[in-house]
N, C-alpha and C positions, 0 to 999 in steps of 0.2 A: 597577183593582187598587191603585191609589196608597191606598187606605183601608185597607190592609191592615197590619198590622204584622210576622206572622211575614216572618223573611228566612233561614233555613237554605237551603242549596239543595236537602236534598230539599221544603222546605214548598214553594218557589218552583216547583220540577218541578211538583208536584201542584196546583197553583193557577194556572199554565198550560196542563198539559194538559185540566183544568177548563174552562177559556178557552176552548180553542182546538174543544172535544166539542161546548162550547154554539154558539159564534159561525159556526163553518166548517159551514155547512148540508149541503155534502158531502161532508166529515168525519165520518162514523160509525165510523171504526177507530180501534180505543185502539191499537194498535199504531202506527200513526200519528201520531195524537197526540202519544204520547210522544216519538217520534223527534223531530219537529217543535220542539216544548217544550226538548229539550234541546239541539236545533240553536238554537234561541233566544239559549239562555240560553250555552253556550258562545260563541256570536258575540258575546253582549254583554257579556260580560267577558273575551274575549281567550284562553279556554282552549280547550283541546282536550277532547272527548267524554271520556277515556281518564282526565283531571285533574279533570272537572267528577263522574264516576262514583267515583272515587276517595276524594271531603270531600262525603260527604253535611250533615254537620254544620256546615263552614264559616257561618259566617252572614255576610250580604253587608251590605256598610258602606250607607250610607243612598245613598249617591251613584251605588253599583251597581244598587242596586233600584230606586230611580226612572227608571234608563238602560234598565235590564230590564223596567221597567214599562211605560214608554213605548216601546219595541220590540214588546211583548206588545199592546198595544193597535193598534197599527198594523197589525200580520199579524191580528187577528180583527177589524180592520175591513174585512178585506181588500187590503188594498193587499200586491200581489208582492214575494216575498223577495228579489228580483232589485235594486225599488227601495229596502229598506228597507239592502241590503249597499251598494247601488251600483255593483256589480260583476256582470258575467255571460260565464259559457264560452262560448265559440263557437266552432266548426274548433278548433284546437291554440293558442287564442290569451285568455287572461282580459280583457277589454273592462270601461272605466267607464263607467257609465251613468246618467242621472234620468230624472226623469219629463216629459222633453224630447225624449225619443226614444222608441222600441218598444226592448221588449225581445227579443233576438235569439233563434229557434227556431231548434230543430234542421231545421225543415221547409228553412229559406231553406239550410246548409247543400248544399244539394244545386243550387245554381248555384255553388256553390266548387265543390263536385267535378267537376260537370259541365266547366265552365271547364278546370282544370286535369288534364282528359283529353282535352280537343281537341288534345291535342300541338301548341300553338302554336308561335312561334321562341322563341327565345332573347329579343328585345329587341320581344315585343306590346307593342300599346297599347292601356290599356283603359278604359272610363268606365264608372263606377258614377251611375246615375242615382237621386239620394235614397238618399243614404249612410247618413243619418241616426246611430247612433253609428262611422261607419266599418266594421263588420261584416265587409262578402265586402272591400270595399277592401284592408283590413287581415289577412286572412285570405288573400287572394292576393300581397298585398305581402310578407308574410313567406315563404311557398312559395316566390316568383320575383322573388329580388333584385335581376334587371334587367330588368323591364319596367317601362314607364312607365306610370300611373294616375292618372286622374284621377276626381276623387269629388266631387259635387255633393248639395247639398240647400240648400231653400228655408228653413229654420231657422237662424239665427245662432246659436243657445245649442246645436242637436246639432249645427250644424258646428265650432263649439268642442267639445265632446266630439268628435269625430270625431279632429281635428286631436291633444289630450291623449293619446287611444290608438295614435296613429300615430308620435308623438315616446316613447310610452313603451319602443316598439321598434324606436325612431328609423328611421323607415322613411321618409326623405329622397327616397325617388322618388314621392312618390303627392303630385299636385297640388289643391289642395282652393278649392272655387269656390260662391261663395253665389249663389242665384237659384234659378229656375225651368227644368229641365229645361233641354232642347238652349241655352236663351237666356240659361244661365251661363258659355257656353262665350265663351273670346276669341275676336275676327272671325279672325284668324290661325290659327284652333285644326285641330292634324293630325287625320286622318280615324282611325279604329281600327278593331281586329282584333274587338274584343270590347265590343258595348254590354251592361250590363247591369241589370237596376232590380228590386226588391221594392216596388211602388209601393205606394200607397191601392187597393185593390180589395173596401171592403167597400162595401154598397150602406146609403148615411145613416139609410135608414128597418131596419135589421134589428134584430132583437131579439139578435143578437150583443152587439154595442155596450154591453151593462148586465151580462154575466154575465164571471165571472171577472177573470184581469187584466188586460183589456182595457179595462177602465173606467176603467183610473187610467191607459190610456197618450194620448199626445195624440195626441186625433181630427182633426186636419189630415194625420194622417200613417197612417189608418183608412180613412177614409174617401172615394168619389167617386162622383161624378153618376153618371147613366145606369146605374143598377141597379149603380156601381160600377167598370163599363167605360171610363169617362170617359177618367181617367188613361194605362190600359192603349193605348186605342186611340191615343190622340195621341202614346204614345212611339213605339208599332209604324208610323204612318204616316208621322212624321219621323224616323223611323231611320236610313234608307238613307239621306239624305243628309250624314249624318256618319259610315258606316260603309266599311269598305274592301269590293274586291272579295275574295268569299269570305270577310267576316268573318261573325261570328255575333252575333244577339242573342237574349238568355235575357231570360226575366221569371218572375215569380212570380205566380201569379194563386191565386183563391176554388177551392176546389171543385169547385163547378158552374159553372166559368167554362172550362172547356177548348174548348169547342165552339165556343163566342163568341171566343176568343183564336186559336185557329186558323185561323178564317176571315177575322181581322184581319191573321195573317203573310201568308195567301194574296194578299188584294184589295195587300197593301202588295208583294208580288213575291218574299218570300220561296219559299227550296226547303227539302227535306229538314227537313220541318218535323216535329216530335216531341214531346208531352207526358209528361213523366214522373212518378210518383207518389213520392207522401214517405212515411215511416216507416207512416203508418197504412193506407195505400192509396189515400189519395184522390191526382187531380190536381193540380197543387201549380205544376210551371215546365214550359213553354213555348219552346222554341226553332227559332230555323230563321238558314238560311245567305242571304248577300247574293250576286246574282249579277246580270250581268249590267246595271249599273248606267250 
């Protein structure tokens, strides 16, 4: 688009939603489109939908439209509007984000809820396994101002994000730890009410991996051995030993991976074991209660 000279913002609308008809291969709705186009273009200079519909005429100074241009190129190259704003909704909370982290669904969502319907105490403790931008961390940190949490991931640059989202709503009790699963934890570290993790469970060889935005997020944090299992199984059999009696650990798992997670709670000793489905219907998170330890 940089070759272009018209700059009015209706030319700009129509020479994106152009863009976006061609580029976005499952993009066939003009109505879409447009909407898109002018989420765009409002994001990239600052206006509201309400202001940008208002100066069809305006014409954008050469500094806007190569800002606009090169936003525009970005979304029909594909790369997620999640990472071209930097920012993403999740629970009741706006989180920053790059392309150092996943970008947070609605699916994970539903270990906050679940969590925060166990009717825990007043003063749980709870570990978020591979935080990655802080997400359920921060999303249960704000809910319950006095429990204690701790949030680990094996990334420096999304445990910095992590930490940026958590001071943005300065949420002073969630402790945040670099490493590898349970081996981030201090030797001193108290036992908890609540383990929780949305780990890597896609499996390295799937044809997931190349479609949508999943392309552009970082595959350490996608991806694991054993058709994907890999992960899943090694949190669920070191669990119990950093959980309390009668705490609970949730996971997030694939689809067709309910089956395979279930019988991981089981051999590991878990009870009262339950899979739950996300928005679409599929299987999604996995939980069961510590007893007997």
């Amino acid at each position: 688009m940089s070759n272009l000279n018209l700059k009015k913002i209706s030319e700009a609308l129509f020479l994106a939603q152009a863009a976006l008809l061609n580029n976005n291969k499952n993009n066939d709705n003009h109505t879409e489109s447009k909407r898109e186009a002018e989420y765009l273009l409002s994001y990239s200079l600052g206006w509201s939908k309400t202001k940008l519909i208002a100066y069809p005429d305006y014409y954008l100074t050469p500094e806007e439209f190569e800002k606009f241009s090169d936003i525009l190129t970005r979304r029909t190259s594909g790369e997620p509007m999640a990472y071209i704003k930097k920012s993403k909704s999740f629970w009741n909370i706006d989180l920053e984000i790059d392309n150092s982290v996943l970008i947070p669904r609605p699916e994970t969502e539903l270990l906050v809820e679940k969590i925060l319907n166990l009717n825990l105490g007043v003063h749980a403790k709870i570990l978020d396994l591979g935080t990655g931008s802080g997400a359920i961390a921060i999303a249960l940190g704000v809910n319950q101002p006095n429990w204690t949490i701790v949030a680990i991931d094996l990334s420096k640059q999304a445990l910095d994000i992590a930490k940026k989202n958590a001071q943005k709503y300065d949420l002073k009790h969630i402790e945040f730890y670099l490493g590898s699963w349970f081996n981030a934890l201090p030797l001193n570290s108290v036992k908890f009410d609540i383990i929780v993790s949305n780990p890597p469970y896609i499996d390295p060889a799937s044809d997931y991996l190349s479609l949508g935005d999943v392309q552009f997020e970082p595959i350490q944090a996608l991806v694991s051995k054993n058709h994907g299992l890999a992960d899943l199984d090694y949190i669920i059999m070191h669990a119990k030993k950093y959980i309390n009696q009668d705490g609970w650990l949730l996971v997030e798992h694939g689809y067709d991976q309910a089956a395979a997670v279930q019988a991981m709670f089981l051999k590991a000793g878990f009870i009262k074991i339950q899979t739950l489905k996300d928005i679409q219907g599929h299987n999604r998170v996995t939980y069961g209660q510590a007893i007997n330890l």
